[in-house]
C-alpha positions in Angstrom: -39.6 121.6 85.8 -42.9 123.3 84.6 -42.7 126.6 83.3 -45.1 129.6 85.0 -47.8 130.5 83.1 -48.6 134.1 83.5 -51.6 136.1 82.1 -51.7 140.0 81.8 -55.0 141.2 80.8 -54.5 144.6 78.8 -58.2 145.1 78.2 -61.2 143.1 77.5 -60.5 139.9 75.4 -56.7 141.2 75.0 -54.2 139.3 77.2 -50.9 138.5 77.5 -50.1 134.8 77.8 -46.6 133.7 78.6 -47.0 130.1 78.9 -44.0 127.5 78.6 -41.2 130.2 77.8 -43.5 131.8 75.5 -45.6 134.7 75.1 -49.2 135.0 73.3 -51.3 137.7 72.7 -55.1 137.6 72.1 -57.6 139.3 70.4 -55.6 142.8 70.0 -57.3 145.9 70.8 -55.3 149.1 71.6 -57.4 152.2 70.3 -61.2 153.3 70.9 -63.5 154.9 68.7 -67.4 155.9 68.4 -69.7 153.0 70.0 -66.4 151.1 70.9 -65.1 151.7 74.3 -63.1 149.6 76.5 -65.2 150.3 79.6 -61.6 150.1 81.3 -58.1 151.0 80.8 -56.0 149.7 77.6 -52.9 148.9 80.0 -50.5 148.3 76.8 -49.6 149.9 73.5 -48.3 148.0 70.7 -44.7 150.0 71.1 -44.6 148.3 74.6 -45.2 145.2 73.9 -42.5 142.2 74.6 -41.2 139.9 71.8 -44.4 137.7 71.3 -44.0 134.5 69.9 -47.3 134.4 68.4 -51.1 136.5 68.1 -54.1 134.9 68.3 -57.2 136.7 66.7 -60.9 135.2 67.0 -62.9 137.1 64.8 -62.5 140.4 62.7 -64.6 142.6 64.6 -62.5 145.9 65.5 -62.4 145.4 69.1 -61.0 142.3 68.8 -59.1 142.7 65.6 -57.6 146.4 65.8 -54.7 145.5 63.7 -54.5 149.3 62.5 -53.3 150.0 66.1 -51.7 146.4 66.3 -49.5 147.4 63.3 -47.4 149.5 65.3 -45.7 146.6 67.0 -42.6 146.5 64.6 -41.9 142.6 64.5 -44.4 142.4 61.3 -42.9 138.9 61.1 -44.9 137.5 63.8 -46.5 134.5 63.6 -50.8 135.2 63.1 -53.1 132.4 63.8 -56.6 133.7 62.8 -60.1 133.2 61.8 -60.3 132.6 58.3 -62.2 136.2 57.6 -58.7 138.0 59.2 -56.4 136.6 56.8 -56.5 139.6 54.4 -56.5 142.4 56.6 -53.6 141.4 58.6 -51.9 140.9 55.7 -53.2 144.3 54.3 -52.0 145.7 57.9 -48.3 144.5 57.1 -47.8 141.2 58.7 -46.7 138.4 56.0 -46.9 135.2 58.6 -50.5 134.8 58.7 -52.4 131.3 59.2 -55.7 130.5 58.9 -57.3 127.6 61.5 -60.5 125.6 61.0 -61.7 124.4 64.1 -60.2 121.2 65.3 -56.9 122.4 63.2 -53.9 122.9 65.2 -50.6 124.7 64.7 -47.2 124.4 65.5 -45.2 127.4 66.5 -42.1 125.9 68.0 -43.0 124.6 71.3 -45.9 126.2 71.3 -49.6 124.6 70.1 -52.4 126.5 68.5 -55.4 124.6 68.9 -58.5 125.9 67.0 -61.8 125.6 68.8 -65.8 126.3 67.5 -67.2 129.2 68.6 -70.4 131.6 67.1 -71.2 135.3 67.0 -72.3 138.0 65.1 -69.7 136.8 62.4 -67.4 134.1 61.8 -65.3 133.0 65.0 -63.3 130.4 66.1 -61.7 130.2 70.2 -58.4 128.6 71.0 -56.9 125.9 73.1 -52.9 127.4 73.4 -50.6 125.2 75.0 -47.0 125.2 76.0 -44.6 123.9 78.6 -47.2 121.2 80.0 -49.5 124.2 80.5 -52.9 124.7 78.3 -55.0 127.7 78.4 -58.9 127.6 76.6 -59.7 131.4 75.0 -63.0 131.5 73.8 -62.9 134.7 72.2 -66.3 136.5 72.6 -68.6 133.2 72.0 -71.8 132.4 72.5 -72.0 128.7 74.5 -72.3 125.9 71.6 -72.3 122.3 72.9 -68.9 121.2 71.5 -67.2 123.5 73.7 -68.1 121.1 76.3 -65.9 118.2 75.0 -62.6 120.5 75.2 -61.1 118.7 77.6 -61.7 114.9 76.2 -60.1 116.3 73.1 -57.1 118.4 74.4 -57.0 117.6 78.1 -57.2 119.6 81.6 -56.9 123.4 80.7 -55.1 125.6 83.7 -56.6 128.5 82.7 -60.6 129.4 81.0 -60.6 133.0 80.0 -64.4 133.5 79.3 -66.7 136.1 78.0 -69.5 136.5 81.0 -71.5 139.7 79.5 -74.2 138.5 77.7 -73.7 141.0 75.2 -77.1 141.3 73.3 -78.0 143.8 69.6 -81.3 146.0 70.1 -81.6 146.2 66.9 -83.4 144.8 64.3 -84.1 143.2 67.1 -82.7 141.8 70.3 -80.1 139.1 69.6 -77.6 137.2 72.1 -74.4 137.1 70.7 -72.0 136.5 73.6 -72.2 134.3 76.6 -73.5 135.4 79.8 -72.5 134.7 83.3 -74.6 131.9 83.6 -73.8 130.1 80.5 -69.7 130.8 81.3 -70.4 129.0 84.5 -71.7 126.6 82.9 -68.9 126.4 80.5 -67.0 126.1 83.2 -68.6 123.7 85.3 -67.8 121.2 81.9 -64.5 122.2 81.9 -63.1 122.2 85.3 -60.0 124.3 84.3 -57.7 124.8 87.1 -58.5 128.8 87.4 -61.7 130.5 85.5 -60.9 134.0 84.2 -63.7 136.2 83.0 -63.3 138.9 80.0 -65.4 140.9 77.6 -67.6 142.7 80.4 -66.2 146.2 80.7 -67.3 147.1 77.1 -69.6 150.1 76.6 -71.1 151.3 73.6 -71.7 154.8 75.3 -74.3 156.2 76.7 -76.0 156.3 73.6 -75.4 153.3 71.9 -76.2 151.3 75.3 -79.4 153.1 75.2 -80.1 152.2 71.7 -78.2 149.5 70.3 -76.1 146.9 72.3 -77.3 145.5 76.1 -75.1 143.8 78.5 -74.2 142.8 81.8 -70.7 144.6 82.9 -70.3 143.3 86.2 -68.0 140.2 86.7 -69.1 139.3 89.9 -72.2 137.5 88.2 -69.8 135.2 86.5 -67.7 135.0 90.1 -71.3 134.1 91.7 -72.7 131.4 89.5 -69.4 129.7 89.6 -69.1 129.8 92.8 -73.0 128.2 92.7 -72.7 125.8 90.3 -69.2 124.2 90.5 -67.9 125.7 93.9 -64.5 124.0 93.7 -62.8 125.6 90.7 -61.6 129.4 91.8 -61.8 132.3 90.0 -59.9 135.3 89.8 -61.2 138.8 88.4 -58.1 140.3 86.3 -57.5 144.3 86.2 -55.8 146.2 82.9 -52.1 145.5 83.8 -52.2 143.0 86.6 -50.0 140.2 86.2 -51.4 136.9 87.2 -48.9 133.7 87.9 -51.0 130.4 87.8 -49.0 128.4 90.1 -48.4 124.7 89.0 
């Protein structure tokens, strides 16, 4: 019997995964500070978390890396699989079961895999193919859309679930530089993948009034992503996810 797969977004690129038995959480981010703001509601602290079976971190930026708030949760034994750059401060933030993956490495964490993916940003990221149960789940993190993301499912086969990054985000300054996916280039991801549900994250996010002004530009509205999927590869659904809404990916 296949196990549900469930995803509960708790804000931006921070979800919930409970796939095969098992529970995952991505990308944590729990707190808000100056030029960092969820945009949306953070629908989960750390003190309320379940028993996760492992975290998954992409990069070490703070909003998807807020292990200061993240420390809170009190199993500190948990099992981290990170980009490289997050090693240290995890470990500086308490946690002593902290794993490094390259892309193309995987990881083991009883029936659960870890596959690491490419990906490219401002800094140093990798994305993640998790797996469990018969179920598979691609994360990409906050990427930009490099071409071996297209050859995902030829290495690790169909996916169930894409959680994608759709806002384009871009830095004003020096001067204007794409760093995330947009809309266009998720649907495209997605038109190569042809995962069973496409699930868009990393829109809400606001640097303020000010700092949208002056230093970041995106595009916050998901239904671009809904709309050029529903242009380019009509046949693969997508569901837009609120802070704290449970989603059950049927078989």
């Amino acid at each position: 019997m296949t196990e549900p797969l469930v995803i509960t977004r708790i804000t931006h690129s921070c979800h919930l995964i409970q796939i095969g038995g098992l529970t995952v959480l991505t990308d944590p981010w729990f707190s808000q500070r100056a030029f960092y703001h969820p945009g949306e509601p953070i629908a989960l602290q750390p003190e309320a978390l379940p028993r996760l079976d492992a975290v998954v971190i992409s990069h070490e930026h703070y909003d998807h890396c807020d292990l200061a708030a993240f420390s809170r949760y009190p199993r500190k034994d948990v099992p981290l699989l990170v980009a490289g750059p997050v090693v240290r401060k995890a470990r500086k933030a308490g946690f002593g079961n902290v794993r490094a993956l390259e892309p193309w490495q995987s990881a083991r964490v009883g029936d659960l895999t870890v596959s690491a993916a490419p990906g490219k940003h401002g800094v140093y990221e990798v994305t993640y193919v998790i797996s469990a149960g018969g179920r598979s789940v691609y994360f990409a993190g906050d990427t930009l859309l490099v071409p071996e993301l297209h050859t995902l499912t030829d290495r690790y086969g169909p996916l169930d679930v894409a959680l994608l990054p759709v806002n384009g985000l871009h830095t004003r300054m020096p001067r204007s530089k794409q760093v995330v996916m947009n809309a266009e280039e998720a649907a495209e991801l997605t038109a190569a993948l042809r995962p069973r549900l496409a699930v868009p994250q990393h829109y809400a996010f606001t640097a303020g009034r000010v700092g949208d002004a002056l230093i970041l530009k995106s595009d916050k509205d998901p239904a671009l992503f809904v709309d050029a999927v529903h242009r380019l590869v009509p046949d693969v659904p997508v569901r837009v996810i609120d802070p704290g809404e449970p989603l059950t990916v049927a078989p």
